[in-house]
N, C-alpha and C positions, 0 to 999 in steps of 0.2 A: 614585397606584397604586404599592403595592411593586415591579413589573416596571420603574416608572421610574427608582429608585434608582442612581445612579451606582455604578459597580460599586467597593470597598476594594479598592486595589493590595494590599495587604498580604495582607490574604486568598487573593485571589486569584491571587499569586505563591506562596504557600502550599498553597494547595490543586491548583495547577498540579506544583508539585514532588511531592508525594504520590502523585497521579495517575502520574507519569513514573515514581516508586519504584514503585509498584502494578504498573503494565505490568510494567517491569523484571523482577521479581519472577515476575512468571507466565511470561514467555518463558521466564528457566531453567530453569520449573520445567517447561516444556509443556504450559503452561495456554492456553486464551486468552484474551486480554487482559480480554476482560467476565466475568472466571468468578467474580473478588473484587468485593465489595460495601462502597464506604468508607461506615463510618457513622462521620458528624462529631459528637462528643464535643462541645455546648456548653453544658456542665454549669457555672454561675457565671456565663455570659455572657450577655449581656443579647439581647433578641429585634434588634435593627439589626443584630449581630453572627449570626443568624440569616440575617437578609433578605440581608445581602453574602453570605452561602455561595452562597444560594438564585439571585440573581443571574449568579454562576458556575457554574448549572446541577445543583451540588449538593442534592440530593434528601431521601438519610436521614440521620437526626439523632439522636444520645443524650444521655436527659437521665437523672440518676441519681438525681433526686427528682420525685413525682408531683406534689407543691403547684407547684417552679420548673417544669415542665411542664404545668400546667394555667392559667401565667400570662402561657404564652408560644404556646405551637401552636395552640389552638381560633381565634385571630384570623387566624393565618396562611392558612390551609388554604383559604378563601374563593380566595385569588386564587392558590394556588400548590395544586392538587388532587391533585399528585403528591407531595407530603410524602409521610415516612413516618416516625416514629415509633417510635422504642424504648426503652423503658425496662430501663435496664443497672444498677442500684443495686438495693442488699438492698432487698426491698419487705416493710413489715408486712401483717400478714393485714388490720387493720380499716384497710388502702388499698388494696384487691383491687378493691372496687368504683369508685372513682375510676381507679386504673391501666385498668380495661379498658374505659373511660370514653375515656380521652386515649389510649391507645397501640396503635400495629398491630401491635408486637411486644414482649411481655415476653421478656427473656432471664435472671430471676434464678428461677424456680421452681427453689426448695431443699428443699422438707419438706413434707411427708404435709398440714399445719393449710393451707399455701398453697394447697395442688393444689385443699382443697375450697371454701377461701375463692374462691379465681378461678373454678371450676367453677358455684359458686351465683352469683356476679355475672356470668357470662358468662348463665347462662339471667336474670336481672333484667332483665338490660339490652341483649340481645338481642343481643349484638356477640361475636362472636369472636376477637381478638388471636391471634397465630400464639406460640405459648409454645415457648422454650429453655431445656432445664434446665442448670441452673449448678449445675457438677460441679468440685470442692475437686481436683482433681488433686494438692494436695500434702498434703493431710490438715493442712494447720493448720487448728491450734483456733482461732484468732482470725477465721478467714476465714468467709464465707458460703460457701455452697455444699453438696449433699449427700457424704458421704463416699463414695470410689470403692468399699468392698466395700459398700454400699447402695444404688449408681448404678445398676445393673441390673435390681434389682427393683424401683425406686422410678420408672425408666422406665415401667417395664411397666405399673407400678398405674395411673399418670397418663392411659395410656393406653387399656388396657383396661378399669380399672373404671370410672373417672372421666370415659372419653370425650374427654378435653382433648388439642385442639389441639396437639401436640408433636410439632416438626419441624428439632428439632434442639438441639444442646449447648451450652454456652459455660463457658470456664473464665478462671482470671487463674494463671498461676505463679506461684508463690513468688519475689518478687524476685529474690533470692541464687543460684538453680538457673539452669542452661541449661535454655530454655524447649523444645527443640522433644521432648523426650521425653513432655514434659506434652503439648502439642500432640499427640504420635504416638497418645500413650495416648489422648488427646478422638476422634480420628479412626477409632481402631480400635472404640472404643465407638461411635460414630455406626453405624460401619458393622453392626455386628452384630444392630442395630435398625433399618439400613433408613430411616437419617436421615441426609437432605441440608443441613442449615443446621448449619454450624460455626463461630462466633462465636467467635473469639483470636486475638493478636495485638494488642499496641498503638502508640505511636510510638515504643518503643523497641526492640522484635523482630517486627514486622507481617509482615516477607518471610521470617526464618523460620516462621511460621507460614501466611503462602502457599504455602512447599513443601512443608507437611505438611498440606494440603489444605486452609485455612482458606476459607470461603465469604465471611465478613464478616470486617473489621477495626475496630479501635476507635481514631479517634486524634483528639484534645484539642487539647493544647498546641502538637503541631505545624500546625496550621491556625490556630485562636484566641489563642495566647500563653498565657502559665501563666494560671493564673485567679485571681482577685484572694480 
């Protein structure tokens, strides 16, 4: 059984450190301690590199491709029923119906062709996923995500016309920029909608984005190791 799996020190000193940054992190902000959500990033990494998070009590998990997450979680889930699942990678419209298939939360809805590709497989396939939209905060062109003078109304549609699930935002900053304005900006848009899930933040600025109220975090390499 996976619960017998001897626990990776590595990991597990890994994911212990994180957790301590995380607390940290919400105390100065006066937060409490449970109000951030780590979601471990093991996107390249093989399912045994799973099983050890899960081992150390680790729960949610991002993978940023629907095929490497449909080759890894449906086997898990049997004996660990508290997984949870998110898919954090630009998703194509004709994998709408596989993504809502394997994930309890998409965070990349970008664009009007998605909203209705996920809305017709969500009635297909009878499952709900909890949808975040992923908001370009910097306006690059190379980036996913919808553009912020479009973020507003394209909330709105997802919501009201479309009826979908949407319970919150997720963005990535521009490498080069100090993140927590991007962050501010995510927050103040959450709020103006009435939306509690705020996804940003990674292993390289997570606690600034815990003091600008980030709900979830996103972090990879510092748990797992670079990925191959």
């Amino acid at each position: 059984m996976p619960h017998d799996l001897p626990p990776d020190p590595t990991i597990a000193a890994n994911l212990g450190q994180i957790r301590d940054r995380i607390a940290e992190a919400c105390s100065r902000a006066n937060r409490p301690p449970g109000a951030v959500t780590l979601v471990a990033v093991s996107k390249t990494h093989p399912a045994t590199a799973v099983e050890a998070a899960l081992a150390c009590g680790q729960m949610t998990f991002g993978e940023n491709r629907v095929q490497e997450a449909e080759g890894k979680f449906p086997a898990l889930r049997p004996a660990w029923p508290a997984l949870r699942l998110h898919l954090i990678g630009a998703l194509q419209t004709n994998k709408a119906r596989e993504a809502v298939r394997v994930a309890d939360v998409i965070e990349s809805l970008d664009r009007p062709r998605l909203a209705l590709a996920l809305r017709d497989a969500m009635a297909r396939e009878g499952r709900q996923p909890r949808l975040l939209v992923q908001v370009n905060t910097g306006d690059e062109p190379q980036k996913a995500g919808i553009a912020r003078a479009e973020a507003d109304a394209f909330i709105r549609q997802c919501r009201e016309e479309h009826g979908l699930p949407v319970d919150g935002l997720m963005c990535i900053p521009p490498a080069e920029d100090d993140p927590r304005p991007h962050f501010a900006l995510l927050a103040e848009m959450a709020a103006r909608h009435g939306l509690v899930t705020l996804s940003m933040g990674m292993s390289g600025d997570f606690e600034a984005a815990i003091a600008e109220g980030a709900t979830h975090v996103r972090v990879g390499s510092a748990i797992f190791g670079h990925r191959s």
